[in-house]
PAGU-265879 format. One record per residue (C-alpha): residue in three letters; x, y, z. Coordinates in steps of 0.2 Angstrom, whole numbers, plus 5000, padded with zeros to 4 digits. Example, Ala and Ser with C-alpha at 12.3 -4.5 7.8 and 13.67 -1.06 7.14 Angstrom:
2
  residuo    c1    c2    c3
      ALA  5062  4978  5039
      SER  5068  4995  5036
REM end
This chain:
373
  residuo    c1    c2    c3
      UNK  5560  5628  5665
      UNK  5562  5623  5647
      UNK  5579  5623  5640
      UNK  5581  5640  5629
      UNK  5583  5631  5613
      UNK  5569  5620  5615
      UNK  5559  5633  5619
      UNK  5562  5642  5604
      UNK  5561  5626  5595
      UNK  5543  5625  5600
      UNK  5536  5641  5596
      UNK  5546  5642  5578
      UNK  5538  5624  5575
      UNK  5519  5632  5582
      UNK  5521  5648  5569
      UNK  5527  5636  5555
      UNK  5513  5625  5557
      UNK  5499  5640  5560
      UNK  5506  5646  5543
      UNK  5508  5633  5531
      UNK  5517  5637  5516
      UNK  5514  5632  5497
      UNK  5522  5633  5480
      UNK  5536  5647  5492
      UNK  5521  5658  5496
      UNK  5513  5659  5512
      UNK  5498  5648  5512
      UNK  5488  5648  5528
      UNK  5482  5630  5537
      UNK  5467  5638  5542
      UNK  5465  5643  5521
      UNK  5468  5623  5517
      UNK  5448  5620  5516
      UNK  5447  5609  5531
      UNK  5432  5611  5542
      UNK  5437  5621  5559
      UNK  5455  5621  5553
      UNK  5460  5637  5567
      UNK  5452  5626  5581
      UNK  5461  5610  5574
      UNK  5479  5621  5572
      UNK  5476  5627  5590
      UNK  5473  5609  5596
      UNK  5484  5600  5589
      UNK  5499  5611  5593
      UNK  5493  5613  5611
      UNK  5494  5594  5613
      UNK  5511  5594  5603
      UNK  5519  5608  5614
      UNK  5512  5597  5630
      UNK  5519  5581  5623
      UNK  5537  5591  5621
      UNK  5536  5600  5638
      UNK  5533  5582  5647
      UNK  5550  5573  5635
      UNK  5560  5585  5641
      UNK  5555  5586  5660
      UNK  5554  5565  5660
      UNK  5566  5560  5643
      UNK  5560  5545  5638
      UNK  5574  5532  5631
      UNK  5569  5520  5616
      UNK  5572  5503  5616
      UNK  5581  5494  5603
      UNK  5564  5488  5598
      UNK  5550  5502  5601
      UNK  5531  5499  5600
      UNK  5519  5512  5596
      UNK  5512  5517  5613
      UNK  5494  5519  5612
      UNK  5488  5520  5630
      UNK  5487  5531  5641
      UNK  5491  5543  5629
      UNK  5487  5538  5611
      UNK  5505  5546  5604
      UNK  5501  5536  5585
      UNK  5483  5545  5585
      UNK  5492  5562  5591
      UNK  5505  5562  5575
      UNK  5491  5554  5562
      UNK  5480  5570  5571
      UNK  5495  5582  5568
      UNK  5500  5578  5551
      UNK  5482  5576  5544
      UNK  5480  5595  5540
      UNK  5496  5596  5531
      UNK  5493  5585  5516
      UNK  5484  5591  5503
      UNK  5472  5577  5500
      UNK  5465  5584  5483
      UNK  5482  5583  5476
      UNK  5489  5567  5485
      UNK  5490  5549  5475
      UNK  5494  5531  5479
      UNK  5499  5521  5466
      UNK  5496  5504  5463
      UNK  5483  5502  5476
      UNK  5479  5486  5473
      UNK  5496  5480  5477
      UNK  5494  5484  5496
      UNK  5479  5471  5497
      UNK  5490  5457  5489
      UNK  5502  5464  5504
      UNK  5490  5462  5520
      UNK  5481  5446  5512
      UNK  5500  5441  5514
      UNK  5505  5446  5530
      UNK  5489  5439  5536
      UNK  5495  5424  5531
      UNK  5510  5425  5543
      UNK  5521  5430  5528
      UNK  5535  5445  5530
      UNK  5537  5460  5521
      UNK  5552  5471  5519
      UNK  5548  5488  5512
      UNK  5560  5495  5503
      UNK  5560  5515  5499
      UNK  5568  5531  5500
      UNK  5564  5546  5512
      UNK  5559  5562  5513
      UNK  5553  5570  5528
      UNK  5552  5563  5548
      UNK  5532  5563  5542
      UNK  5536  5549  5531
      UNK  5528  5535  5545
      UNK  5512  5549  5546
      UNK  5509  5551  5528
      UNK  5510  5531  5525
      UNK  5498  5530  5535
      UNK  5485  5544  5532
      UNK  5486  5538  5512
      UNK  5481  5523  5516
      UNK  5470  5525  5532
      UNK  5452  5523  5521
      UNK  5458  5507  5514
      UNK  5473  5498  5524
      UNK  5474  5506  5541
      UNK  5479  5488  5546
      UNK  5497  5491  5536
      UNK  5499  5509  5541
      UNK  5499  5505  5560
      UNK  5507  5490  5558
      UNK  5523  5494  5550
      UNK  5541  5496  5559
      UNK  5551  5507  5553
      UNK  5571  5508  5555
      UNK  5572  5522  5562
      UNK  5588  5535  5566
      UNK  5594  5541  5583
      UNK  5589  5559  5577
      UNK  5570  5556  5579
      UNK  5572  5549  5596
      UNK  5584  5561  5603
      UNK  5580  5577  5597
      UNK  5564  5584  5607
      UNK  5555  5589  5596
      UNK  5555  5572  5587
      UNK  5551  5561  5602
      UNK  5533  5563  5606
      UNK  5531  5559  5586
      UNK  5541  5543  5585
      UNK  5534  5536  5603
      UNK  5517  5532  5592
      UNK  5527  5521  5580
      UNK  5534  5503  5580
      UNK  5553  5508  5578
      UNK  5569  5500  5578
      UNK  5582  5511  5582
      UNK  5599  5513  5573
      UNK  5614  5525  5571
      UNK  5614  5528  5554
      UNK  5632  5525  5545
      UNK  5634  5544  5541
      UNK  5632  5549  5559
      UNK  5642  5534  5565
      UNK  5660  5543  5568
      UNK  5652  5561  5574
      UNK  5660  5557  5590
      UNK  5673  5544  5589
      UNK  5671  5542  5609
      UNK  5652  5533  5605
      UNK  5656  5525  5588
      UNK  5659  5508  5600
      UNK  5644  5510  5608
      UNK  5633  5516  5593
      UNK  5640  5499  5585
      UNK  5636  5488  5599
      UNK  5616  5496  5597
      UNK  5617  5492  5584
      UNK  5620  5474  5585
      UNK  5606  5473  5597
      UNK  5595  5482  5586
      UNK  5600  5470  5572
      UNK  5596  5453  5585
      UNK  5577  5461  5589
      UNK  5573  5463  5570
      UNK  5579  5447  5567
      UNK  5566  5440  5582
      UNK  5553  5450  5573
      UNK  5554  5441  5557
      UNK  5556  5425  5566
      UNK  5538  5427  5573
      UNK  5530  5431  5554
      UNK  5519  5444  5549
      UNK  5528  5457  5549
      UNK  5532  5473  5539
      UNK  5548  5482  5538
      UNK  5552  5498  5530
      UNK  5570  5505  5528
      UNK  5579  5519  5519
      UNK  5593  5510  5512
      UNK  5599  5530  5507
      UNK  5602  5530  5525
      UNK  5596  5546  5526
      UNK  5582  5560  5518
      UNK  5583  5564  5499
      UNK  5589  5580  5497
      UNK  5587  5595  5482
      UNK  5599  5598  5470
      UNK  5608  5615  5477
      UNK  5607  5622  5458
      UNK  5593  5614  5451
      UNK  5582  5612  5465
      UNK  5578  5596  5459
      UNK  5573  5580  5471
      UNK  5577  5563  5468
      UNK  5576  5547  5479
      UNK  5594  5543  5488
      UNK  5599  5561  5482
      UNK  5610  5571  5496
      UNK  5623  5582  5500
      UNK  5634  5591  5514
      UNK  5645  5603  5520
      UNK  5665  5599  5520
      UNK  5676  5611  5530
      UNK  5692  5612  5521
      UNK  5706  5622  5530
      UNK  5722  5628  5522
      UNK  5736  5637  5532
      UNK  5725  5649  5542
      UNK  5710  5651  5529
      UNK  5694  5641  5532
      UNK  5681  5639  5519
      UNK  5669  5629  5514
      UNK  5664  5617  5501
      UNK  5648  5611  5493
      UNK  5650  5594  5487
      UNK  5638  5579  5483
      UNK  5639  5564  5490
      UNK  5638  5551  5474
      UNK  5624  5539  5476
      UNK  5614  5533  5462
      UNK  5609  5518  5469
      UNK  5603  5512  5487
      UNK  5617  5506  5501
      UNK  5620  5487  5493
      UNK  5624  5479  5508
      UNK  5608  5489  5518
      UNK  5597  5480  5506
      UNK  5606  5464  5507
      UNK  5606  5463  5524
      UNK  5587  5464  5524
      UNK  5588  5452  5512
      UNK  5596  5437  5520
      UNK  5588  5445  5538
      UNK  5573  5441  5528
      UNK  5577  5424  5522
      UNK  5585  5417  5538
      UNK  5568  5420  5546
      UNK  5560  5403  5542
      UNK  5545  5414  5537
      UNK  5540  5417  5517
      UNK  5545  5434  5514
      UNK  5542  5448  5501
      UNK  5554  5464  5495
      UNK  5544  5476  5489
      UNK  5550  5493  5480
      UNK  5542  5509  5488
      UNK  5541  5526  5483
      UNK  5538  5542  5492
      UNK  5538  5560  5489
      UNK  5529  5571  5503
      UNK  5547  5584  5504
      UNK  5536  5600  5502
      UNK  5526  5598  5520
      UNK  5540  5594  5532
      UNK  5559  5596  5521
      UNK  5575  5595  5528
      UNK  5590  5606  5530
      UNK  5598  5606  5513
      UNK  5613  5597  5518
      UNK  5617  5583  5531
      UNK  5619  5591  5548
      UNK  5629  5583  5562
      UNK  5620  5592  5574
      UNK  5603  5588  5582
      UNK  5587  5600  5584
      UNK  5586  5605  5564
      UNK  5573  5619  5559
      UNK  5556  5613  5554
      UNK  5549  5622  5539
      UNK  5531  5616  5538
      UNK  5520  5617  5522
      UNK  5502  5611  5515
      UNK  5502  5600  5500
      UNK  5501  5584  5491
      UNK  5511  5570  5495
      UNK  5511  5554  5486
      UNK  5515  5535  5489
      UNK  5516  5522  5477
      UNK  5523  5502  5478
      UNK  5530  5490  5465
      UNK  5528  5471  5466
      UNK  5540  5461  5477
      UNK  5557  5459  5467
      UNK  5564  5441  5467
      UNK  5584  5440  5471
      UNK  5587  5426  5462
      UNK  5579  5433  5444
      UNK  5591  5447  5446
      UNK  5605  5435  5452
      UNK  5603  5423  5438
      UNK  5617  5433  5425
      UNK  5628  5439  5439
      UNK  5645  5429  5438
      UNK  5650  5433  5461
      UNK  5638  5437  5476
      UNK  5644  5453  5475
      UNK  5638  5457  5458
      UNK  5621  5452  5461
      UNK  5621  5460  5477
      UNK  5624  5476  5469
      UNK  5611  5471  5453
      UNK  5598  5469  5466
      UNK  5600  5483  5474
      UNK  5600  5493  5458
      UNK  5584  5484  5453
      UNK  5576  5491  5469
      UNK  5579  5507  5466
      UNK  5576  5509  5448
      UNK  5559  5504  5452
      UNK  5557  5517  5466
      UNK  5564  5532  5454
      UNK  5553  5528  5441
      UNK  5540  5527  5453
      UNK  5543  5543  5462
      UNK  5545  5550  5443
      UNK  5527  5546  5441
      UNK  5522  5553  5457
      UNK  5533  5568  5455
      UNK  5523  5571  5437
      UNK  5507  5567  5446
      UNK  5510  5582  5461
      UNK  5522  5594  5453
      UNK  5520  5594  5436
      UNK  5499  5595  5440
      UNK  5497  5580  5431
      UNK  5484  5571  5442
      UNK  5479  5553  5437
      UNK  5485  5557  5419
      UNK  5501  5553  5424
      UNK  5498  5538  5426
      UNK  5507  5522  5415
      UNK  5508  5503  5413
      UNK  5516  5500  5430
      UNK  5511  5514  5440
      UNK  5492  5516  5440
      UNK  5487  5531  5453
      UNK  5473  5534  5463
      UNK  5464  5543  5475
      UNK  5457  5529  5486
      UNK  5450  5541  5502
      UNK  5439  5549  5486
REM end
């Protein structure tokens, strides 16, 4: 017997994904113009509902460092599968394409790459790889993704994130939920930290991190998304009143010392390594609560339409450092490089899917394409 709440998890999740939603009208999956979409709805979501069923009889717990499992049960194929019908390939773009070459020839080589990029949806591992499945499926399987304990706690998360190479973190905003576990979140932390380290040690590896430490978020006036973007509820008591409060957390940059973790992480590896900036806007198929919940087992909104990716060229710290007077300084610098370069990449994307753009919105550093064409 299936807890009540993950059993109306579940079927919310199955009529989300049967009717698919675009531009805030009901746009049906079996309406996206894929072949047999009713019989690959059905599928997918009895395989999903299966997959959820057997996490919550026989939880599986996550190790510090997770590998995609892919037999038996092929769980990276299943959420490649699921996602697939969700993005809208006609309206979907990759930028700088030629960029993700220069990266594989450079892994191959036993070089390490740090992908640094905000996030947007807990499809962000699923549409990486599908935008570049006809032309580097050897990057979108092989990346490890820092990943947050929400995606392999929660249920509904946990037959998704088994198909994915993950290290497992507690982000810093959920760090004091429960001050009884911030000890213990800590020391996972640490261990987490050792096993990535190991990872670069061994060379060819690829790393994406949020350093936002969380999913961008709309603007709750503007409706306006932008990378590192988000916002909460505050309770506020006074006397015997209790109200509540909309406030923005500020962040118009990355977490500095996120980024230079990764940084040194990277450099202490005794392998070459590579920063590279990395964009993403795929919000519209899969977005999040408005605001930062404490809570685990959010509502899933599911929609049809196009997502894009785009990547920079790697970033050089010591370029960046040179006009800094303390480490501090250029640490911060950095980190502001890193994400200028992902805005004005999501920017371009953004003008590309929302303002209906297409490749025309394309400019000097941001050359889009539609490489599965």
């Amino acid at each position: 017997m299936l807890p009540s709440h993950v059993a109306h998890g579940m079927e919310e999740l199955y009529h989300n994904y049967k009717d698919a939603h675009q531009d805030n009208m009901t746009f049906q999956v079996f309406q996206s113009g894929v072949p047999n979409a009713e019989d690959i709805v059905l599928s997918n979501m009895a395989v999903a509902l299966d997959r959820i069923s057997n996490v919550v009889k026989d939880p599986f717990l996550f190790s510090p460092y997770h590998e995609a499992i892919r037999e038996p049960f092929d769980y990276y194929t299943f959420a490649q599968d699921y996602i697939r019908p969700l993005i809208n390939f006609g309206h979907s773009y990759v930028g700088n394409i030629s960029l993700f070459s220069e990266m594989e020839e450079k892994l191959r080589q036993g070089d390490n790459v740090i992908l640094i990029s905000n996030h947007q949806t807990e499809a962000d591992p699923a549409v990486i790889a599908l935008l570049l499945e006809s032309t580097h499926p050897y990057i979108g399987e092989g990346v490890t993704y820092i990943a947050g304990d929400r995606v392999v706690t929660d249920p509904l998360c946990k037959p998704f994130s088994m198909g994915r190479n993950l290290l497992c973190v507690y982000s810093k905003k959920h760090m004091n939920d429960d001050l009884e576990l911030v000890d213990m979140k800590k020391r996972a932390n640490t261990r987490s930290l050792k096993e990535m380290a190991l990872l670069l040690r061994s060379g060819s590896k690829i790393i994406w991190i949020a350093p936002s430490g969380g999913r961008d978020r709309p603007d709750p006036v503007t409706k306006e998304w932008f990378p590192g973007q988000q916002f909460k509820l505050v309770c506020h008591s006074c006397k015997a009143i209790l109200f509540y409060i909309l406030i923005q957390e500020v962040q118009a940059t990355f977490d500095a010392s996120s980024v230079d973790n990764m940084r040194r992480l990277m450099l202490h590896a005794g392998r070459p390594g590579h920063i590279y900036p990395v964009a993403l806007l795929c919000h519209d198929i899969m977005p999040p609560p408005a605001q930062v919940e404490k809570e685990i087992g959010e509502r899933r909104v599911i929609a049809f339409h196009g997502t894009g990716l785009s990547i920079a060229p790697p970033i050089d710290f010591n370029k960046i450092s040179d006009g800094c007077e303390n480490p501090e300084e250029a640490k911060v610098a950095y980190s502001q490089a890193l994400y200028d370069s992902v805005n004005q990449q999501y920017n371009v994307l953004r003008s590309a899917i929302h303002g209906k753009q297409g490749l025309a919105a394309s400019i000097p550093t941001v050359s889009l394409s539609q490489p599965w064409q």
